[in-house]
N, C-alpha and C positions, 0 to 999 in steps of 0.2 A: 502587503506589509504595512502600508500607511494603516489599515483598516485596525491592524492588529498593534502595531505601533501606540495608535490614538488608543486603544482600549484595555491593554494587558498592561498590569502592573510588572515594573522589570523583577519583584520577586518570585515569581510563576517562575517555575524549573523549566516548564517544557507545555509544549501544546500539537494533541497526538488529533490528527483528522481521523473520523471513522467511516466506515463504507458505508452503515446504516443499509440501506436496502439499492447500493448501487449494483448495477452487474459488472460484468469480468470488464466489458470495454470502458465503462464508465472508470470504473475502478483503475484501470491500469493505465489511461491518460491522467487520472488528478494523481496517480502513486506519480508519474511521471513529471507533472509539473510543479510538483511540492520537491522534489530532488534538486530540479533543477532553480528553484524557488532558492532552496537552501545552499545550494554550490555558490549562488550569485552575492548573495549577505552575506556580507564580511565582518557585519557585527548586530546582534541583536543578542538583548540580555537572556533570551529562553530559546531550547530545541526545537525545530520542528520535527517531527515522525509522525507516524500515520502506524494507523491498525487494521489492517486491511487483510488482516488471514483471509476469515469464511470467502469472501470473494472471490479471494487468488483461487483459493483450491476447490470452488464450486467443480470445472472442470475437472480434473484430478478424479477427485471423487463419484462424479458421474461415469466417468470411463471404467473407476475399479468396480464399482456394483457389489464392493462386499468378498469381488472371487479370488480366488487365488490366480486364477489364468489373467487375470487384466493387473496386475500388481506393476508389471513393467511398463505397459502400456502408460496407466494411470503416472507412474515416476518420471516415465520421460513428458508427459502432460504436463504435470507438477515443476518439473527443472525447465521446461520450455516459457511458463508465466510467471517463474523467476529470472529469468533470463532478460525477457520482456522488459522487468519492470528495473534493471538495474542501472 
């Protein structure tokens, strides 16, 4: 917060973290400490959020393969790393 404090202008709406090439575990510790990042500031002039689909649902999507037979499999995959990250 100092980091970002010292260098963001307070008219910035908002500042979104992206996954870039992180994986699922990567990804769903920083989804997790940008949460808790933002529950703890009580005031800063811009949002934080983060865009971290592809990541979340790498899994998901490797489980469905495209089939019809893995649709549930893949959804309860899918609500399991939403879960994760809430």
């Amino acid at each position: 917060m100092k980091v970002l404090s010292r260098t963001i202008p307070p008219a910035i709406r908002g500042i979104f973290f992206l996954s870039g090439s992180q994986n699922e575990d990567e990804s769903v510790n920083n989804i997790q400490s940008i949460t808790k990042l933002s529950k703890k500031v009580t005031y800063a002039p811009w949002k934080l959020s983060f865009a971290y689909g592809k990541s979340i649902q790498h899994s998901a999507i490797m489980t469905w393969k495209g089939k019809f037979e893995n649709v549930g499999k893949a959804q309860k995959e899918f609500l399991d790393k939403c879960r994760t990250n809430n």
